[in-house]
Structures are given as structure tokens and as C-alpha cells.
N, CA, C and O atoms as a GROMACS GRO file, in nm:
protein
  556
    1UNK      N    1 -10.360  17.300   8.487
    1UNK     CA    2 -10.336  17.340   8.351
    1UNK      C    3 -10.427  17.264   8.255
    1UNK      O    4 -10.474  17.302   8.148
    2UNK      N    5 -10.441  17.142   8.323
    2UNK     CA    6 -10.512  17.016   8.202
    2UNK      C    7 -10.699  17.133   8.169
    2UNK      O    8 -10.755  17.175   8.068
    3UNK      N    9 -10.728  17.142   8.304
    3UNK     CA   10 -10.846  17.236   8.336
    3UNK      C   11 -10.898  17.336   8.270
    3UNK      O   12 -11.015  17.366   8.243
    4UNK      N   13 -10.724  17.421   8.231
    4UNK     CA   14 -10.810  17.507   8.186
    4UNK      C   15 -10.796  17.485   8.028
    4UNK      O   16 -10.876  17.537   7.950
    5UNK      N   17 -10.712  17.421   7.993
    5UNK     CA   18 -10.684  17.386   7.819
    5UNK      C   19 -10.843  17.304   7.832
    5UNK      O   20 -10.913  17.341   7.738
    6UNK      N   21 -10.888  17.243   7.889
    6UNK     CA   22 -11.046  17.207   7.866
    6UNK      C   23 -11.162  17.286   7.847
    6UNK      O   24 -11.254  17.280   7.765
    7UNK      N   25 -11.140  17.356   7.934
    7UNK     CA   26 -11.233  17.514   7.922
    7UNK      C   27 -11.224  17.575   7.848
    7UNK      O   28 -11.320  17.646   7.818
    8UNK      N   29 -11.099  17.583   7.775
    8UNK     CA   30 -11.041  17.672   7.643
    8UNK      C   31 -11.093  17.608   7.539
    8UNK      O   32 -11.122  17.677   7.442
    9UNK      N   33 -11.115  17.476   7.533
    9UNK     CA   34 -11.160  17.385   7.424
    9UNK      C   35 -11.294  17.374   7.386
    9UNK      O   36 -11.352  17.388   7.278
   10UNK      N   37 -11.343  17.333   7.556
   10UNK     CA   38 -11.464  17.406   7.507
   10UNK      C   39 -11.581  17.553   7.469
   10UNK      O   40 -11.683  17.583   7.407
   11UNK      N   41 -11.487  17.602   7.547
   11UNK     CA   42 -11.583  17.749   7.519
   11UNK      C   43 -11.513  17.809   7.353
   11UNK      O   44 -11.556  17.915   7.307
   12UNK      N   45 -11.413  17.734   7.281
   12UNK     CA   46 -11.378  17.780   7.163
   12UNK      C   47 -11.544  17.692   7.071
   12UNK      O   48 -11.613  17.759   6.994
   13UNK      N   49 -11.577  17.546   7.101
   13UNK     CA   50 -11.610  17.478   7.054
   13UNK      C   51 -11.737  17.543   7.035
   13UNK      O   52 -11.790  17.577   6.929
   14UNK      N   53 -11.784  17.557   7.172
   14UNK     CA   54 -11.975  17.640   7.165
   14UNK      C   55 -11.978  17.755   7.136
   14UNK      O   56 -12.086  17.814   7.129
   15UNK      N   57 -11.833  17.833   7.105
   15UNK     CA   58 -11.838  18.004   7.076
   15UNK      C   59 -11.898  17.984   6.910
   15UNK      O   60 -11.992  18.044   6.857
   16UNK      N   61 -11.804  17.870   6.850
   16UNK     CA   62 -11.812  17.873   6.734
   16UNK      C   63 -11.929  17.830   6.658
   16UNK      O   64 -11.966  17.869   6.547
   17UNK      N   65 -11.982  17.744   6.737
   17UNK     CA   66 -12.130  17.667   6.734
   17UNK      C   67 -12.272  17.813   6.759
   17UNK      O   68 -12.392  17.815   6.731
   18UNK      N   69 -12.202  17.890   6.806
   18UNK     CA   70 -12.350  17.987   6.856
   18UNK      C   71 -12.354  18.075   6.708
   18UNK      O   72 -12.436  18.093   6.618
   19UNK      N   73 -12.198  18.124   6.743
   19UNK     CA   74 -12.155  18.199   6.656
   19UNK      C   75 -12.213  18.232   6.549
   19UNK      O   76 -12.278  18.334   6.525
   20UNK      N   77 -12.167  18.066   6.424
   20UNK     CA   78 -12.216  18.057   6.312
   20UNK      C   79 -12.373  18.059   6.285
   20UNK      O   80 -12.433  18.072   6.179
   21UNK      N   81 -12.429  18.039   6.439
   21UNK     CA   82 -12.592  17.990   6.422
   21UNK      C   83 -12.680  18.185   6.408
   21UNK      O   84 -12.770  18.233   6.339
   22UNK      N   85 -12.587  18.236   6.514
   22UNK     CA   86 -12.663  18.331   6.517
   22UNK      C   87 -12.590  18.471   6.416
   22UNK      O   88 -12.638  18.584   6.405
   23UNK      N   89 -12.499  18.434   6.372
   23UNK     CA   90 -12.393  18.571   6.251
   23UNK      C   91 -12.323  18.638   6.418
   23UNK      O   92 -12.338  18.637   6.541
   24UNK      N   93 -12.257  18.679   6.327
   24UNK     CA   94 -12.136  18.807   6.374
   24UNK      C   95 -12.183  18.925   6.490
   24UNK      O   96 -12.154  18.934   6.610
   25UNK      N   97 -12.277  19.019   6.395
   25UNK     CA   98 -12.319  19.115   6.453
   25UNK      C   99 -12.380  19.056   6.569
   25UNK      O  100 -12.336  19.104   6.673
   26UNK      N  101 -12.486  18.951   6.587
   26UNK     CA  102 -12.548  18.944   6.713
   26UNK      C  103 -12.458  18.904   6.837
   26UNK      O  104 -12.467  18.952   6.950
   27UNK      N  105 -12.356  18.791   6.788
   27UNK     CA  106 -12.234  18.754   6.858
   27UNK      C  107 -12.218  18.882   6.944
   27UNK      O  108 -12.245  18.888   7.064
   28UNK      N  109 -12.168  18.986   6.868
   28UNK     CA  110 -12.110  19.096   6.937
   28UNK      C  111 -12.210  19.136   7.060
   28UNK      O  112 -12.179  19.140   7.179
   29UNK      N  113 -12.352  19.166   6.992
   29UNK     CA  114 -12.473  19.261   7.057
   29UNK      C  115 -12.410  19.122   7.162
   29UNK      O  116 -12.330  19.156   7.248
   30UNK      N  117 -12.439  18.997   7.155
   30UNK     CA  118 -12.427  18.918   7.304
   30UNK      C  119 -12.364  18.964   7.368
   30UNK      O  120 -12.424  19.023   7.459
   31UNK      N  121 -12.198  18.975   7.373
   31UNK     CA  122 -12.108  18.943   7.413
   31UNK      C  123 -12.099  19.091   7.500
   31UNK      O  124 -12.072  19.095   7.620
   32UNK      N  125 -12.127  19.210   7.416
   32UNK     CA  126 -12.154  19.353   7.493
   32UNK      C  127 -12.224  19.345   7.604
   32UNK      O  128 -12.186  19.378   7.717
   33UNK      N  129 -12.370  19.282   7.559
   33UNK     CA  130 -12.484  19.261   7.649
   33UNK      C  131 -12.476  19.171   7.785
   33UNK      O  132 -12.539  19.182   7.890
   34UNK      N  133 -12.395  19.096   7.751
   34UNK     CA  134 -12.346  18.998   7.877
   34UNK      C  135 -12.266  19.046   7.980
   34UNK      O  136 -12.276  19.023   8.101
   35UNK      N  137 -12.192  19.111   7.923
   35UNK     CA  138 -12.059  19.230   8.021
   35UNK      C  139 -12.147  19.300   8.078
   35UNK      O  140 -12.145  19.295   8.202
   36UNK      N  141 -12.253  19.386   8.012
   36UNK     CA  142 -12.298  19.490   8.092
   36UNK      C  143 -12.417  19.440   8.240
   36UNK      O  144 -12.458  19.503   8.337
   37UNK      N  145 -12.446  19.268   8.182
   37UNK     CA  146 -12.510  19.247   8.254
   37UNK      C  147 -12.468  19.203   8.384
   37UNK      O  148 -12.534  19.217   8.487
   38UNK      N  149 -12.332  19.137   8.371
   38UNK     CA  150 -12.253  19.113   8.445
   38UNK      C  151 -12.256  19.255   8.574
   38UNK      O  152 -12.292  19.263   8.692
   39UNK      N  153 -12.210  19.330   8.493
   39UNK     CA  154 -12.113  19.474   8.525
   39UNK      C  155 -12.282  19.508   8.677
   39UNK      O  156 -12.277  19.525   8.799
   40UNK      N  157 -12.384  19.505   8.595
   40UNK     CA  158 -12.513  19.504   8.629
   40UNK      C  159 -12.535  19.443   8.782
   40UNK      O  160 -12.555  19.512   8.881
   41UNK      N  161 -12.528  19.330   8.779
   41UNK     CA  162 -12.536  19.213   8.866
   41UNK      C  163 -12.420  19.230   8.962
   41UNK      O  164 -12.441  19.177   9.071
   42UNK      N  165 -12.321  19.282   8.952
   42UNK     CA  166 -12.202  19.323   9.052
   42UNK      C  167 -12.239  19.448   9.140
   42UNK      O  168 -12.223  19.434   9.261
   43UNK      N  169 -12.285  19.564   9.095
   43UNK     CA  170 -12.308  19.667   9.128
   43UNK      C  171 -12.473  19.652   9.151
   43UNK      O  172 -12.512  19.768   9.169
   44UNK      N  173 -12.586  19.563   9.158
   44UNK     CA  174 -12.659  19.516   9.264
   44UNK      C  175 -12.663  19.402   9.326
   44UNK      O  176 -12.768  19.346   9.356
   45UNK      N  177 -12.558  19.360   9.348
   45UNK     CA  178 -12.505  19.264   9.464
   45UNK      C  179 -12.547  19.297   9.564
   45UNK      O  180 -12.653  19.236   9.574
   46UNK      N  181 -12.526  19.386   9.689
   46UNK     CA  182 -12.620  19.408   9.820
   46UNK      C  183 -12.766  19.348   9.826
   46UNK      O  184 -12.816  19.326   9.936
   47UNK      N  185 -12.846  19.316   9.690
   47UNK     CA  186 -12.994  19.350   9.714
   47UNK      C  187 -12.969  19.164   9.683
   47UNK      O  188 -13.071  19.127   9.625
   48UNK      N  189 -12.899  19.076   9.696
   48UNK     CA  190 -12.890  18.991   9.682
   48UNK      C  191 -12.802  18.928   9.842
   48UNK      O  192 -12.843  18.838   9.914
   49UNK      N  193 -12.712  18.986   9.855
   49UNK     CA  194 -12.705  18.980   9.992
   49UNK      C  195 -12.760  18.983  10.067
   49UNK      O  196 -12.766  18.882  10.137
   50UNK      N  197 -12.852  19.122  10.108
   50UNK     CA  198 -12.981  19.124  10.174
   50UNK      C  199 -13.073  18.976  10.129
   50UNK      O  200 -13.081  18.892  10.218
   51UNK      N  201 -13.101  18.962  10.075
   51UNK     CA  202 -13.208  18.846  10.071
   51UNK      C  203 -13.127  18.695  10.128
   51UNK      O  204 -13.181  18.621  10.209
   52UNK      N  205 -13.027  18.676  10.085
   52UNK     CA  206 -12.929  18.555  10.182
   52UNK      C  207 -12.912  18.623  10.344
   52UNK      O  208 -12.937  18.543  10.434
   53UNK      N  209 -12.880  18.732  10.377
   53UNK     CA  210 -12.914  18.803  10.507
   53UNK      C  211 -13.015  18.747  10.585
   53UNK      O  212 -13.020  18.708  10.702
   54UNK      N  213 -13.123  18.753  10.460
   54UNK     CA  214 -13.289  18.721  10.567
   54UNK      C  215 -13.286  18.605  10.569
   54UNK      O  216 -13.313  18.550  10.676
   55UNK      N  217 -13.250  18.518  10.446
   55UNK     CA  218 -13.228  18.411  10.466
   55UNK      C  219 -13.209  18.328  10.621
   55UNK      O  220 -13.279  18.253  10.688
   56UNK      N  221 -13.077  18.389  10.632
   56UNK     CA  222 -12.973  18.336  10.738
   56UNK      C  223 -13.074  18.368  10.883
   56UNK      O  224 -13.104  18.320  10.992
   57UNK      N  225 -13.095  18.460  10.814
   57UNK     CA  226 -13.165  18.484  10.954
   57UNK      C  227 -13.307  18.468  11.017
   57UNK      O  228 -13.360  18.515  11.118
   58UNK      N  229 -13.343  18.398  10.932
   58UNK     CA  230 -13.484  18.298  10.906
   58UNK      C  231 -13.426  18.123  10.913
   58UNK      O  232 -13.488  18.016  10.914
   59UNK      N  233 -13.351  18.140  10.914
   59UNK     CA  234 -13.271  17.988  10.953
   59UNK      C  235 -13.302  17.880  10.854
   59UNK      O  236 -13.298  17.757  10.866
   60UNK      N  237 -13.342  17.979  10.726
   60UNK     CA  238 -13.380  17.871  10.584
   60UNK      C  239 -13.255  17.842  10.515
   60UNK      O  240 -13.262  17.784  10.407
   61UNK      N  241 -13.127  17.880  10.571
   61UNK     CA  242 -12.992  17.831  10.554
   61UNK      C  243 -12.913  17.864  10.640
   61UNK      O  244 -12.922  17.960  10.716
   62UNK      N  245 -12.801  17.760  10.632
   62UNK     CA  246 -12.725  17.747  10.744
   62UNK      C  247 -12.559  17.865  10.679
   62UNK      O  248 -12.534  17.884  10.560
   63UNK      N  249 -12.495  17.907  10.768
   63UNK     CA  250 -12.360  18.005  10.694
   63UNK      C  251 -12.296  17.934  10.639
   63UNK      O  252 -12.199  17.999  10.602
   64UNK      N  253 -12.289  17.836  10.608
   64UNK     CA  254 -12.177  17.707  10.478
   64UNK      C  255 -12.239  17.785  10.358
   64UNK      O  256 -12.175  17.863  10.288
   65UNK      N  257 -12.408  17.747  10.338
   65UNK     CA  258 -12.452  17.793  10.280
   65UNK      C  259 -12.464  17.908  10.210
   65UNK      O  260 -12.462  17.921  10.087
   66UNK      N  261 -12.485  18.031  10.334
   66UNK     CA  262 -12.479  18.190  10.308
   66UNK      C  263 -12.358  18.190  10.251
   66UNK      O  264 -12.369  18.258  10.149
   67UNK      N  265 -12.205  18.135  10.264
   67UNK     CA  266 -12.135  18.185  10.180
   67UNK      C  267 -12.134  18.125  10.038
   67UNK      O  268 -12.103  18.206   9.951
   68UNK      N  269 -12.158  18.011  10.001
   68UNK     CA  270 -12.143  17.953   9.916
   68UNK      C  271 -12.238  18.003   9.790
   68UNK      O  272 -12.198  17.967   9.679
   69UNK      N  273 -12.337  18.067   9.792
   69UNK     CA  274 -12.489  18.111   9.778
   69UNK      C  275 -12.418  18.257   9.757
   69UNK      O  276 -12.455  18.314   9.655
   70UNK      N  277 -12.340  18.313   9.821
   70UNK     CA  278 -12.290  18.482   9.768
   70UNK      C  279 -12.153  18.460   9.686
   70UNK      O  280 -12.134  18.523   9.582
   71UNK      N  281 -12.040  18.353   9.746
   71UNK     CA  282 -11.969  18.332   9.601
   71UNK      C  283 -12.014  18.278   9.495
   71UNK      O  284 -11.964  18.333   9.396
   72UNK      N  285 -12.100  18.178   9.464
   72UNK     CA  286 -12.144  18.173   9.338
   72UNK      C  287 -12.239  18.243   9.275
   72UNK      O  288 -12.267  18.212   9.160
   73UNK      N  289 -12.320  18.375   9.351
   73UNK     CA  290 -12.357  18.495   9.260
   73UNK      C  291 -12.225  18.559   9.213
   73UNK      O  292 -12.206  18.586   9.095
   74UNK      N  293 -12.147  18.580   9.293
   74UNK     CA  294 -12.059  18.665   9.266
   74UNK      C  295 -11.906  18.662   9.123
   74UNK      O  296 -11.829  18.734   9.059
   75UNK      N  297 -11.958  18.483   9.153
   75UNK     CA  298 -11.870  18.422   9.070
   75UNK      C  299 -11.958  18.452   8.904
   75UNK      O  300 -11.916  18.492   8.796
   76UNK      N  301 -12.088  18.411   8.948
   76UNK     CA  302 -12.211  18.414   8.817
   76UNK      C  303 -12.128  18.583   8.716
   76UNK      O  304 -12.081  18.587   8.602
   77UNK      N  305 -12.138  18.668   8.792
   77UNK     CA  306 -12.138  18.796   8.761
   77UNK      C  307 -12.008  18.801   8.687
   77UNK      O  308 -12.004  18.835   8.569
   78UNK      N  309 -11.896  18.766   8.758
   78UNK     CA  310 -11.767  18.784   8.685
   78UNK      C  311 -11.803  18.697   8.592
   78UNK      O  312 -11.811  18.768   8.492
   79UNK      N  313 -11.837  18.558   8.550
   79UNK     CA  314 -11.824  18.524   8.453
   79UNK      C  315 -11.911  18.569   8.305
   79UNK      O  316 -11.875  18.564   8.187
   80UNK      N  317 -12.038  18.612   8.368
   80UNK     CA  318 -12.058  18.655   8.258
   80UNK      C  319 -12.006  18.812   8.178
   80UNK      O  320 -12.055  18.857   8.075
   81UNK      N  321 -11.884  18.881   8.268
   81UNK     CA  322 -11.862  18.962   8.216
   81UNK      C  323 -11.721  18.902   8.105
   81UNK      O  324 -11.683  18.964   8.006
   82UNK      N  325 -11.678  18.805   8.140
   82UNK     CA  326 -11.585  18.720   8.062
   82UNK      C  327 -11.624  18.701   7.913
   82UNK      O  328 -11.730  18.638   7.914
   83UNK      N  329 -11.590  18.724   7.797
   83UNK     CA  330 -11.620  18.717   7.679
   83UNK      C  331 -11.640  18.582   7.653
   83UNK      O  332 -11.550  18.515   7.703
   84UNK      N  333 -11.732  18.507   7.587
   84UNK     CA  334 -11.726  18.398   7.563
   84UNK      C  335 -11.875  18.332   7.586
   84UNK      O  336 -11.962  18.398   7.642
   85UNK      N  337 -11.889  18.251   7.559
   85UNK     CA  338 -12.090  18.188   7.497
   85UNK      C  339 -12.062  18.101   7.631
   85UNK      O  340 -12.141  18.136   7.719
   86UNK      N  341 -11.982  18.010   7.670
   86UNK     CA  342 -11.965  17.906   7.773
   86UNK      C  343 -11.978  17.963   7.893
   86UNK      O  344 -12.078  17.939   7.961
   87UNK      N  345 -11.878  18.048   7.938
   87UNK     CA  346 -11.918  18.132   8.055
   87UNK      C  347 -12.014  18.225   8.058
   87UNK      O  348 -12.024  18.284   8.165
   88UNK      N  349 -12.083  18.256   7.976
   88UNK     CA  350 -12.193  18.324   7.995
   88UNK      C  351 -12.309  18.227   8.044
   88UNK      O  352 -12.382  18.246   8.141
   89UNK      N  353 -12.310  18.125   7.960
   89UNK     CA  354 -12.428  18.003   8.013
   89UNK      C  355 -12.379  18.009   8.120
   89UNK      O  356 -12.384  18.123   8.166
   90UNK      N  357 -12.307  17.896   8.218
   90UNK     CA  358 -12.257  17.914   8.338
   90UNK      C  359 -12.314  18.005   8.465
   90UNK      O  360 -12.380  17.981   8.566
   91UNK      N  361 -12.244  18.138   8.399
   91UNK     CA  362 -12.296  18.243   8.455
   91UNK      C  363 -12.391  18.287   8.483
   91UNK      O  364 -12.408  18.353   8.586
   92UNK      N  365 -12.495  18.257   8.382
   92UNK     CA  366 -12.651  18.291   8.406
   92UNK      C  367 -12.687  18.144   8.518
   92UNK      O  368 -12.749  18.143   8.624
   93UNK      N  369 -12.635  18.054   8.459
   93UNK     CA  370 -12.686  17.997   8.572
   93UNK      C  371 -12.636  17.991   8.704
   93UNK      O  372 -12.707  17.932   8.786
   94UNK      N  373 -12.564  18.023   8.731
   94UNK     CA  374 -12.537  18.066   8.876
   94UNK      C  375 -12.625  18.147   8.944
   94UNK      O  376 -12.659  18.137   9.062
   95UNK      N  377 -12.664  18.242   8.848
   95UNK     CA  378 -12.722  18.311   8.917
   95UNK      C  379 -12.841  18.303   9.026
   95UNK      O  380 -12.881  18.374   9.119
   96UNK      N  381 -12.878  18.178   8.967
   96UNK     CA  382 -13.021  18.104   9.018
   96UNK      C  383 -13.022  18.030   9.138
   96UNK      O  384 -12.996  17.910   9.134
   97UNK      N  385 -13.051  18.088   9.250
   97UNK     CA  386 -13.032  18.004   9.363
   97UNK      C  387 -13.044  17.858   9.385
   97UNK      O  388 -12.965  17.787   9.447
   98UNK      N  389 -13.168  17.816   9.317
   98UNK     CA  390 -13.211  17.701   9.299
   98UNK      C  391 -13.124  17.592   9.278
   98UNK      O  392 -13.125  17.489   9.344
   99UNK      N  393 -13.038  17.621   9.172
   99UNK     CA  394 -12.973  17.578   9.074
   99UNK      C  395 -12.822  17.587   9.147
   99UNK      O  396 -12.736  17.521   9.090
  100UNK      N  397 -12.778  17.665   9.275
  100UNK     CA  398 -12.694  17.679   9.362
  100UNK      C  399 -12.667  17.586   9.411
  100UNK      O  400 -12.567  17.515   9.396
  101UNK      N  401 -12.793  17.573   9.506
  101UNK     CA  402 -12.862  17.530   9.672
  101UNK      C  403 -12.816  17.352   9.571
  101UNK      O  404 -12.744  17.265   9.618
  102UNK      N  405 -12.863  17.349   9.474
  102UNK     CA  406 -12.864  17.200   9.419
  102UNK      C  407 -12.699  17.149   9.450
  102UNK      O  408 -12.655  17.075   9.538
  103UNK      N  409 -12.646  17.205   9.365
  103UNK     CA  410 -12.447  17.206   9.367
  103UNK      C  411 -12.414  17.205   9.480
  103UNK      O  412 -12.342  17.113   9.519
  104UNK      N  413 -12.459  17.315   9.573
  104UNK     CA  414 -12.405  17.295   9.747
  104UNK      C  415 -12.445  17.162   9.753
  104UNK      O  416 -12.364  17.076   9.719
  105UNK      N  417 -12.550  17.131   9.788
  105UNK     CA  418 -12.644  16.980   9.864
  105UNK      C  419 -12.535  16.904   9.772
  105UNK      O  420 -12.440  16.873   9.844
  106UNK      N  421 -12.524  16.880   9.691
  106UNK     CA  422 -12.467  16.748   9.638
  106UNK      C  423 -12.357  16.730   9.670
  106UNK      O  424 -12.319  16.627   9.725
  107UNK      N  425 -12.258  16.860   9.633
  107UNK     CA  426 -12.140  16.855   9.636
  107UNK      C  427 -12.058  16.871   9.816
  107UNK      O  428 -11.942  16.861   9.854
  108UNK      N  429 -12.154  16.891   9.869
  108UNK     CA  430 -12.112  16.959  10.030
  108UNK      C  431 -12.122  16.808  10.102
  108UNK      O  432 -12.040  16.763  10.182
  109UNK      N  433 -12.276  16.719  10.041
  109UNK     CA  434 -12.256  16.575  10.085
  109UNK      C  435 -12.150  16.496  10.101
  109UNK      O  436 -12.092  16.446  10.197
  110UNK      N  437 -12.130  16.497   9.933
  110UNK     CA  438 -12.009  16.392   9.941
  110UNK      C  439 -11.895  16.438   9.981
  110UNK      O  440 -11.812  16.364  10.034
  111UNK      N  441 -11.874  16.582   9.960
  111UNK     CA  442 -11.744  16.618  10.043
  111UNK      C  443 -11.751  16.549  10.234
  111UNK      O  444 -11.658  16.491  10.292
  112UNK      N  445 -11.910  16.587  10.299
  112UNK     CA  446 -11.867  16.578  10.386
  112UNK      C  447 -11.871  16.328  10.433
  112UNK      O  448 -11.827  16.265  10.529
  113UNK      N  449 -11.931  16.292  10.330
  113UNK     CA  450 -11.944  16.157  10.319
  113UNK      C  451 -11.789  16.082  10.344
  113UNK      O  452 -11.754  15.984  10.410
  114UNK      N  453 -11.706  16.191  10.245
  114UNK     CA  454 -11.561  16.131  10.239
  114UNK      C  455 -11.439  16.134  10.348
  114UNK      O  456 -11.336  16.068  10.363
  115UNK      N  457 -11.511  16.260  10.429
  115UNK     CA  458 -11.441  16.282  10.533
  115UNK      C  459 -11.440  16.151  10.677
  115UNK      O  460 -11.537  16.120  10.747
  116UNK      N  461 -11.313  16.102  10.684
  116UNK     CA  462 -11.353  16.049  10.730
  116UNK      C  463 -11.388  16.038  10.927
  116UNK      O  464 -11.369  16.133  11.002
  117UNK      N  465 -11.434  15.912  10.970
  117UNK     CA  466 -11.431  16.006  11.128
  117UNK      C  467 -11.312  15.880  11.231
  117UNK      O  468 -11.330  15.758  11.231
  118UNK      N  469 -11.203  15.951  11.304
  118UNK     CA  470 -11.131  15.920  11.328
  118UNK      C  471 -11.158  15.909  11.445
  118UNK      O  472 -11.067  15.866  11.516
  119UNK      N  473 -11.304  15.946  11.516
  119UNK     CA  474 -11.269  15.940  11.650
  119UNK      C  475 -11.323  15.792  11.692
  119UNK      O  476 -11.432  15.749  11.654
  120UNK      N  477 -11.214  15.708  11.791
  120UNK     CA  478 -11.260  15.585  11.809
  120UNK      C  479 -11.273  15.621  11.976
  120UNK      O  480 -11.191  15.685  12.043
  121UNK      N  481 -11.439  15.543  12.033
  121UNK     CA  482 -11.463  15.546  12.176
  121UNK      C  483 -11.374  15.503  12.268
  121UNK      O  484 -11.335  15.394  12.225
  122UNK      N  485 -11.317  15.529  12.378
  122UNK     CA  486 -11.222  15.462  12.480
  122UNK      C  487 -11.294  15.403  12.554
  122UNK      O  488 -11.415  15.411  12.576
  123UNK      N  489 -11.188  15.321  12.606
  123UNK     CA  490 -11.264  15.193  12.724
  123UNK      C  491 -11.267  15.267  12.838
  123UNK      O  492 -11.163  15.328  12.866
  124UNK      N  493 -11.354  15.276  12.906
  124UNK     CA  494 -11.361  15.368  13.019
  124UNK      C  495 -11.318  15.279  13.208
  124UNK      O  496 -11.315  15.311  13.326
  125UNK      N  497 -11.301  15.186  13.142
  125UNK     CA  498 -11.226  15.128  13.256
  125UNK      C  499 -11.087  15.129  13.261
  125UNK      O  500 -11.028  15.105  13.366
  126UNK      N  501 -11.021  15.160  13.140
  126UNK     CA  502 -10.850  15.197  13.126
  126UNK      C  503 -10.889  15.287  13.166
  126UNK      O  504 -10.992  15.352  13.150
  127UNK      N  505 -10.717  15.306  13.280
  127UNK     CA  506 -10.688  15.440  13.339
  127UNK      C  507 -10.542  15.452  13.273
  127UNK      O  508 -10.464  15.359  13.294
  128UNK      N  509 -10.516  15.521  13.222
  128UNK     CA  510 -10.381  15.588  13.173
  128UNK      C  511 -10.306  15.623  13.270
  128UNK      O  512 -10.333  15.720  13.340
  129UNK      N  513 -10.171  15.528  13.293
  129UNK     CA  514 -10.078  15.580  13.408
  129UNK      C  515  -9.924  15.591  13.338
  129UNK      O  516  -9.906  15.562  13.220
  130UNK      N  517  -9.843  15.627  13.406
  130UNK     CA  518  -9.706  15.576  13.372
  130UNK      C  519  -9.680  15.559  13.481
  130UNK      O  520  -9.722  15.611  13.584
  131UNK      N  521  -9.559  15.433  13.452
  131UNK     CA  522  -9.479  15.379  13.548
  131UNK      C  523  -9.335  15.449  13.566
  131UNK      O  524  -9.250  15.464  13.478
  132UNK      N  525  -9.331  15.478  13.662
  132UNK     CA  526  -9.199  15.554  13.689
  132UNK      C  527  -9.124  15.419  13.834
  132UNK      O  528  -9.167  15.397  13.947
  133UNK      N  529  -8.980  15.346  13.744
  133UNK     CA  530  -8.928  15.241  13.814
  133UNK      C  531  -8.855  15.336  13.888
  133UNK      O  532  -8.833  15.457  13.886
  134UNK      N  533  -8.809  15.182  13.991
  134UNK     CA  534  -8.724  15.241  14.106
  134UNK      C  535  -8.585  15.190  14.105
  134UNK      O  536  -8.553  15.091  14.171
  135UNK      N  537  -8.499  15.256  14.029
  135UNK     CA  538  -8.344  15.184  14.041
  135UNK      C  539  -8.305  15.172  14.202
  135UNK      O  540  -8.347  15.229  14.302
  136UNK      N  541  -8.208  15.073  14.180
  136UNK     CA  542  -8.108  15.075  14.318
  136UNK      C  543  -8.028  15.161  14.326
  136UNK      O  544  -8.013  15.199  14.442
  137UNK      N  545  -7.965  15.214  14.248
  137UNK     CA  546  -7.845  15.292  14.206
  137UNK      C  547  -7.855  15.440  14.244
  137UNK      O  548  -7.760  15.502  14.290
  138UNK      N  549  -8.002  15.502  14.218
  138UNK     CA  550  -8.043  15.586  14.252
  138UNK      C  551  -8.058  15.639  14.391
  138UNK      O  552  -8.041  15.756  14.424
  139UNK      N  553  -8.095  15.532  14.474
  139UNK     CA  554  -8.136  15.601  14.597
  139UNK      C  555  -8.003  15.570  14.685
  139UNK      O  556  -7.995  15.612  14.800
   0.00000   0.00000   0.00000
């Protein structure tokens, strides 16, 4: 919740900041123009797939990648159909692989840095037995 009252704060903050810089009417022409580009960018999605396709299959990325690289086009697109100056920046930049591939690498590092590794080597001269005693009572 904290998240998105931040997002709300700021995309009120830079709406209002563009806003006043650029008047009303252009606001709008943006805000139309961004949807449609969005709308745009959704409905040629395949021709962006295809190219992460060849990608993958040129082994110039690995599938962590291929997906991460088609949700954040995909994410790019919805957001810029979202009304608002903040998610539109965002959005355009998603779009940019470059600018992707960067966010994966960094963020995929330290995710995988933090993980930690639990496997400890065994002594290979322990043999794992159980002892099964011998009551008197029993036999």
C-alpha cells in the first residue's frame, strides 16, 4: 500500500510539473498519444518476440532473460497506455532493451548473490548406519 501511495505521489507531482510547462491542450494530445502508442506496441508485440526468439536462439540470451526482456516490453506497453506523465516515462523506457538487459544484470545478480548456498561437502569416509540393539527380552 506504502508503494503505491508513492507512485500516486509521484506521478501527481511530475503530472503537474509537465503539465503546467507544456498547457492543457498538449497534456491531452500526450496523454491520447501515449495510449495509442501503447495500444500500438501491444498489437506489434510478436515482431518483438520474434527478435528475443532469435535471440534465444542465437544463445545471445539465456530464457531468465527471454522472459524477463518480453515482460518488461509488455509491461512498457501497458504502462504507457496508463494515463499519467510518470508511467509513460517508465514505459518508454522499458521499451529499450538496453535499458532492460541493464535491470536484469543488476537486479538478477544480487538476487542471485543473496541466495544463499546450503550445500555443505560430506566426509566421504563416514558411512551412515543405524544401530539396531539386541534386547534380552526379545529373543
Amino acid at each position: 500500500m506504502i508503494y503505491f501511495l508513492v507512485y500516486l505521489f509521484l506521478e501527481v507531482v511530475v503530472s503537474v510539473n509537465i503539465a503546467s510547462a507544456i498547457g492543457g491542450v498538449w497534456t491531452f494530445v500526450e496523454l491520447i498519444a501515449s495510449a495509442l502508442a501503447g495500444f500500438v506496441l501491444l498489437a506489434n508485440f510478436r515482431g518483438t518476440l520474434a527478435e528475443n526468439i532469435h535471440a534465444l536462439n542465437q544463445a545471445r540470451i539465456d530464457p531468465m532473460e527471454f522472459q524477463q526482456l518480453n515482460l518488461f516490453a509488455v509491461l512498457g506497453a501497458i504502462l504507457l497506455i496508463v494515463p499519467g506523465f510518470l508511467t509513460d516515462i517508465i514505459g518508454i523506457l522499458l521499451q529499450f532493451s538496453v535499458l532492460t538487459k541493464m535491470l536484469i544484470n543488476r537486479f538478477v545478480a544480487k538476487s542471485n548473490a543473496k541466495t544463499p548456498n546450503h550445500y555443505t561437502q560430506k566426509d566421504e569416509n563416514v558411512i551412515d548406519v543405524e544401530i539396531v540393539g539386541d534386547d534380552a527380552d526379545k529373543r
